[in-house]
C-alpha positions in Angstrom: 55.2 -69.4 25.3 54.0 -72.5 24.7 56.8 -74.8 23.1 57.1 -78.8 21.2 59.4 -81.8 22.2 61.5 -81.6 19.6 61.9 -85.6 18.5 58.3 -85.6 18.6 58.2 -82.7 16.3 60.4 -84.3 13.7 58.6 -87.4 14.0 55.7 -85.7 12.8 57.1 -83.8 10.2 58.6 -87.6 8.9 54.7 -89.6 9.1 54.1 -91.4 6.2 57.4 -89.9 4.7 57.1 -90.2 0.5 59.8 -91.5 -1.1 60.3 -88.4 -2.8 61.3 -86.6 0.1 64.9 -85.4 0.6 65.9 -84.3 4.4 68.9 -82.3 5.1 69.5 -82.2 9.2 71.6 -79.0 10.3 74.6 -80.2 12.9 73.9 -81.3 16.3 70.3 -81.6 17.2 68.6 -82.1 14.2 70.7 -84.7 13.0 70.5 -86.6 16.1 66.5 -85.9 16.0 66.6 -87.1 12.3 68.0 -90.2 13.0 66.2 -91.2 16.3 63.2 -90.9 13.5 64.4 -93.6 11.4 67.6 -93.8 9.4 67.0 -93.3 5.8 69.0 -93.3 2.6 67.5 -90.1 1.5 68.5 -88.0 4.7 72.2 -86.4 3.9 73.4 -85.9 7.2 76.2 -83.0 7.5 78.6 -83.8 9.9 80.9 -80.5 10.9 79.0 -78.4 8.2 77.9 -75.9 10.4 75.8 -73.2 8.9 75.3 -75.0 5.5 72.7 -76.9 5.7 70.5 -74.2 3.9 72.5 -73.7 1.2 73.1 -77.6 0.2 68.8 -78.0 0.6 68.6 -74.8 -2.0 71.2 -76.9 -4.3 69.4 -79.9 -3.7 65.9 -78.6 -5.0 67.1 -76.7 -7.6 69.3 -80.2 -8.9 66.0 -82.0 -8.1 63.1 -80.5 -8.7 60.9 -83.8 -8.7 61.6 -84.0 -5.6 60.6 -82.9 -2.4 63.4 -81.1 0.0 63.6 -80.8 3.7 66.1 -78.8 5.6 65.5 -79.0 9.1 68.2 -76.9 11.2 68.2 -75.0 14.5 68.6 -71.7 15.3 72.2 -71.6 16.0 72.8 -73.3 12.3 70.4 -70.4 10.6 71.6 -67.7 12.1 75.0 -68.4 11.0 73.8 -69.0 7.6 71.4 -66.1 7.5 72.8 -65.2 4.2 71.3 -68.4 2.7 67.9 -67.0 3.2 68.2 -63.9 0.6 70.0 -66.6 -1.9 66.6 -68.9 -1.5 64.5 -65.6 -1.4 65.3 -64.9 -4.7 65.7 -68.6 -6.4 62.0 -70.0 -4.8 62.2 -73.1 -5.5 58.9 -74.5 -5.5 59.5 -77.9 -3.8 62.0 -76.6 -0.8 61.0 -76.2 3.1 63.4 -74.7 5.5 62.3 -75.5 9.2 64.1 -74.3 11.9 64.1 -76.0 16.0 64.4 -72.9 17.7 64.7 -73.5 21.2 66.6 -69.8 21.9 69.9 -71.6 22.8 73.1 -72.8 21.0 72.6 -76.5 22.1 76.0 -77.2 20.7 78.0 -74.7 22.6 76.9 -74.9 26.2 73.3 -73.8 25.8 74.1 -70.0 25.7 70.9 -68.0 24.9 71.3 -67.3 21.4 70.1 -64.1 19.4 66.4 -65.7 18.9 66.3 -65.9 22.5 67.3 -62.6 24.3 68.5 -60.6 21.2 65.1 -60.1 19.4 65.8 -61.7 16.5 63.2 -62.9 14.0 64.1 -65.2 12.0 60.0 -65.2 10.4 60.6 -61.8 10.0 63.9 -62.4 8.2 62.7 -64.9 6.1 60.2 -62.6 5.1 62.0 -59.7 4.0 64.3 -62.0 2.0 61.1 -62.8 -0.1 59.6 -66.2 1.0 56.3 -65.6 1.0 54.9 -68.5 3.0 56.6 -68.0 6.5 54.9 -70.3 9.6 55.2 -69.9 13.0 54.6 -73.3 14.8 54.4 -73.4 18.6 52.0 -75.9 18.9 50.2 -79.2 18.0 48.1 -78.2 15.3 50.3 -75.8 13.6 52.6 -79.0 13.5 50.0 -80.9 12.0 49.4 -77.9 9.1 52.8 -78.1 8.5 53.6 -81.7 8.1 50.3 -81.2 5.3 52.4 -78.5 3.8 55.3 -80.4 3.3 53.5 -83.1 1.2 52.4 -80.1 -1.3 55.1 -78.7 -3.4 52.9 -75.2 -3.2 55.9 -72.9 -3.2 59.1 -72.2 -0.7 58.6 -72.9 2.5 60.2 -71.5 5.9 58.6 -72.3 9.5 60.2 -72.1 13.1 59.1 -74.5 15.2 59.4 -73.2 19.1 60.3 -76.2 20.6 61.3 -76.9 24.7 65.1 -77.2 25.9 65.6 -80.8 26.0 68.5 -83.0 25.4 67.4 -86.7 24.8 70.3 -89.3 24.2 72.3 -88.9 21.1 71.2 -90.9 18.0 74.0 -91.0 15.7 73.7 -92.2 12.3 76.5 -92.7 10.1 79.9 -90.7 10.1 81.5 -91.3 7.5 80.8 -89.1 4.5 82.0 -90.9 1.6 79.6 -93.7 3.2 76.4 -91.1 3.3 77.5 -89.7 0.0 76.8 -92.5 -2.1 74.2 -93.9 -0.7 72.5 -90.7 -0.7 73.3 -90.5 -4.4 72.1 -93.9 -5.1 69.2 -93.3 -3.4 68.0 -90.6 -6.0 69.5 -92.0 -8.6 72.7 -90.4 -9.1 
C-alpha cells in the first residue's frame, strides 16, 4: 500500500489557501501538521478535544455557509467520533470536507494499531453508508492533487482518507491557550 508524508500532504491541501477557508485540526497530529504549514487566524486548533473535531467543522459550516470548512483529523480522532458522520450525513452541508490522516495507528497513545489498521474498518465505507455521497480514497500524489482541487469547489460534503506513512516529525505547536485562539478565530471571520 502505497502511502503520503503526512506534512507534505497538508501542505498541499493548504496551497494557495483562500481566505475563505476555515481549518479545524483533530488533536495530536494534525494540529502539529497544521501548524508546521503556517499559523493562521482562521485554523481553530482544539487542544484536548478529542473526538470533536467533526462535530465543531459540521457547526462551523452550517454557522458559515460562505465559507469554506476544513476538518482535517486522524483516524484515532474519527473513529471516536464516528457518530459525527451520520449527524453530517444527514445535514450535507455543501461547503464542508472531512479528511482523515490514517496512518492505521493511534499516534497519540503509543502507536497501537488502531481499528483501520488490523480491525477492517472502513472508514470510506462508513462515510458512505451515513449518506456522503462524494467519499475519496487518496493514497497517492495525484489523488492529493484532485483533492486539494476539490476543496476549492464548494460542490457538496466532502469525506477523503488520506493513507499516509508512520512518521513523527518534530512537534509544531501553535498556540495553547483557548481563550487566545478563540477570538482571534472569531475576529478572523468576523464574529
Amino acid at each position: 500500500m502505497s502511502a503520503l508524508e503526512r506534512r507534505a500532504a497538508m501542505a498541499t491541501l493548504l496551497a494557495d489557501r483562500k481566505d475563505d477557508l476555515l481549518v479545524i485540526p483533530g488533536l495530536g497530529s494534525t494540529c502539529w501538521d497544521l501548524a508546521a504549514a503556517g499559523d493562521n487566524d482562521r485554523n481553530f486548533y482544539l487542544w484536548g478535544a478529542m473526538g470533536g473535531a467533526a462535530m465543531i467543522g459540521l457547526g462551523l459550516a452550517l454557522a458559515q455557509p460562505d465559507k469554506r470548512v476544513l476538518v482535517v483529523t486522524g483516524d484515532g480522532e474519527m473513529l471516536m467520533g464516528m457518530g459525527a458522520l451520520a449527524t453530517i450525513g444527514i445535514k450535507q452541508p455543501p461547503n464542508l470536507a472531512v479528511v482523515v490522516f490514517d496512518n492505521g495507528h493511534y499516534g497519540e497513545t503509543g502507536m497501537q494499531p488502531s481499528h483501520t489498521h488490523k480491525g477492517g474498518v472502513d472508514l470510506l465505507g462508513v462515510a458512505r453508508s451515513c449518506g456522503i455521497a462524494t467519499c475519496l480514497d487518496v493514497a497517492d500524489e495525484a489523488a492529493l492533487a484532485d483533492l486539494a482541487a476539490r476543496l476549492k469547489a464548494r460542490d457538496g460534503t466532502l469525506f477523503a482518507r488520506l493513507a499516509i506513512a508512520i512518521a513523527d516529525p518534530p512537534r509544531v505547536l501553535p498556540e495553547r491557550d483557548g481563550a487566545v485562539l478563540k477570538a482571534r478565530f472569531r475576529a478572523a471571520i468576523g464574529v
